[in-house]
Residue, then its C-alpha position, 0 to 999 in steps of 0.5 A: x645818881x651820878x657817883x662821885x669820885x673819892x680820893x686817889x691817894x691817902x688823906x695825910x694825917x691831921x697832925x701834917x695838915x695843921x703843921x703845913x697849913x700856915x704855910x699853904x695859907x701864906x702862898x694863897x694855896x689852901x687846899x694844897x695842905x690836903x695834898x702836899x703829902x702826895x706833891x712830895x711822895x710823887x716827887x720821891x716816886x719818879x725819883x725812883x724811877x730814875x734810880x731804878x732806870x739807872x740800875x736796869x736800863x744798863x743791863x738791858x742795853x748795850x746800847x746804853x752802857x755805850x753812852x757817855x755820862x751826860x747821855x746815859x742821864x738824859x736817857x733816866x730822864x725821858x724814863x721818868x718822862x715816859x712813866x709820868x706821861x702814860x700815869x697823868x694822861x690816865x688821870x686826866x682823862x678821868x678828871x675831865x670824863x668823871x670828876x662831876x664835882x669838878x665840871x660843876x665850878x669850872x673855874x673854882x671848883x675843888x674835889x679830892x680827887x682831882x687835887x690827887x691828880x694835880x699833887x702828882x703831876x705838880x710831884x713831878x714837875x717839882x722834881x723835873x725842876x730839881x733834877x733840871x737845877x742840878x744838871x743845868x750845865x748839861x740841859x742848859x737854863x731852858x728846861x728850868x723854866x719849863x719846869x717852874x713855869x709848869x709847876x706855877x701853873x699847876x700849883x694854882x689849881x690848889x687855890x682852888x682855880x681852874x681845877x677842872x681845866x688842867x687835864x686840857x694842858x696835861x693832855x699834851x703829855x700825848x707828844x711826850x710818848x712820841x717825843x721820848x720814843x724818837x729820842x731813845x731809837x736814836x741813842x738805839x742806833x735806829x736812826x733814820x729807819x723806817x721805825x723813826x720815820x713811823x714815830x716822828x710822823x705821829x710825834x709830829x702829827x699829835x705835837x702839831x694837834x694837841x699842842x698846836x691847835x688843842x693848846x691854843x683853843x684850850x688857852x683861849x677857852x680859859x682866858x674867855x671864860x676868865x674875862x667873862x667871869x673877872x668880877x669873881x677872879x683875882x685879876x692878878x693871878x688870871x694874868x699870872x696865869x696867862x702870862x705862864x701859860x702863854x709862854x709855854x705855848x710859845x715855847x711849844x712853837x719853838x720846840x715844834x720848828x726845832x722838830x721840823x728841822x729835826x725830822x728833815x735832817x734825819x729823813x733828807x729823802x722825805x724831804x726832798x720829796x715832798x719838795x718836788x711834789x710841790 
């Protein structure tokens, strides 16, 4: 007998799911009554995080105390990124390997479990929206986007829609560690060691792989799977859907010739190889 997976977080009392469900209702989100409690406690949850690396990350590193205001943010930030990243990668995987319920209704299916995995990330995206609004004169209008754009997407889930293909674009949090770890050895003064070298081949590798290629057959399997099943979806949110998560996709294309030039820049001698050997 096949078990099935309960919820990950407490269920919110009956008195909040009734206060909450009319406006759930007005947004086409229903389900997202059940897990609104968790959206905003994760949401509270990394904020704290950032407050704690504040408090920590200047007591552990000259580095750090070194660095200007909008830096020392920028470090609190990939903090918050780099806890966020390990904690859905983990949720993900048991989503798509354990969540039987899920793997039944690919497209309109709903368990608990998997709406505790989605009120977390989408918990996170809300405050990475927050946080992104509140410093857009430092990060630009860029990393908004992204974030309302990942929260859209995510937010669908709750209809319920696609719930068991979500942990398929979580899974790109992988690059993330990468991403984070190259950032923070060059605010450590390790810029250009063999350490960086060694994190920007893999960042590159897992970025190019589960962002690149992954991404995009990942995209193209929902969007096959939608068109086939069209009779029983709503069409307007399908092409929401894939409007949202083609311009993520093209926005990772950016960001992976940005990191190519990056990488080149930091390692000019790698480079310079690599052009002779052709």
């Amino acid at each position: 007998m096949t078990q099935t997976l309960g919820p990950l977080f407490p269920e919110p009392p009956l008195w909040w799911q009734k206060l909450v469900q009319p406006t759930c209702d007005a947004v086409n989100l229903p389900m997202l009554s059940r897990h609104l409690h968790t959206v905003l406690g994760a949401a509270i949850f990394y904020h704290t995080v950032y407050i704690i690396s504040t408090i920590i990350s200047p007591r552990i590193s000259r580095c750090y105390r070194k660095l200007d205001k909008r830096t020392k943010t920028n470090w609190d930030i990939h903090t918050v990124s780099q806890v966020q990243s390990a904690i859905i990668l983990w949720l993900s995987y048991k989503v798509m390997n354990e969540d039987h319920v899920l793997a039944a209704d690919k497209l309109h299916g709903y368990s608990p479990f998997g709406g505790d995995v989605y009120a977390a990330a989408c918990g996170y995206f809300l405050w990475d929206v927050i946080i992104s609004l509140y410093w857009v004169r430092w990060f630009g209008w860029g990393f908004v986007f992204h974030g309302v754009a990942s929260l859209q997407v995510f937010a669908f889930s709750f209809r319920p829609f696609l719930m068991w293909w979500g942990p398929a674009f979580l899974a790109f949090e992988a690059s993330t560690i990468f991403l984070n770890i190259h950032w923070w050895l060059d605010k450590l003064e390790m810029t250009g060691g063999w350490l960086q070298l060694i994190n920007g081949g893999l960042l590159i590798s897992t970025f190019f792989l589960v962002r690149g290629v992954w991404g995009w057959y990942a995209a193209f399997s929902v969007f096959h799977s939608l068109w086939k099943n069209r009779a029983t979806v709503d069409n307007r949110l399908s092409l929401l859907y894939f409007a949202s998560n083609t311009s993520l996709n093209l926005l990772n294309i950016f960001w992976f010739s940005q990191m190519i030039k990056a990488f080149k820049k930091r390692f000019p001698a790698a480079d310079q190889k690599a052009k002779k050997a052709k």
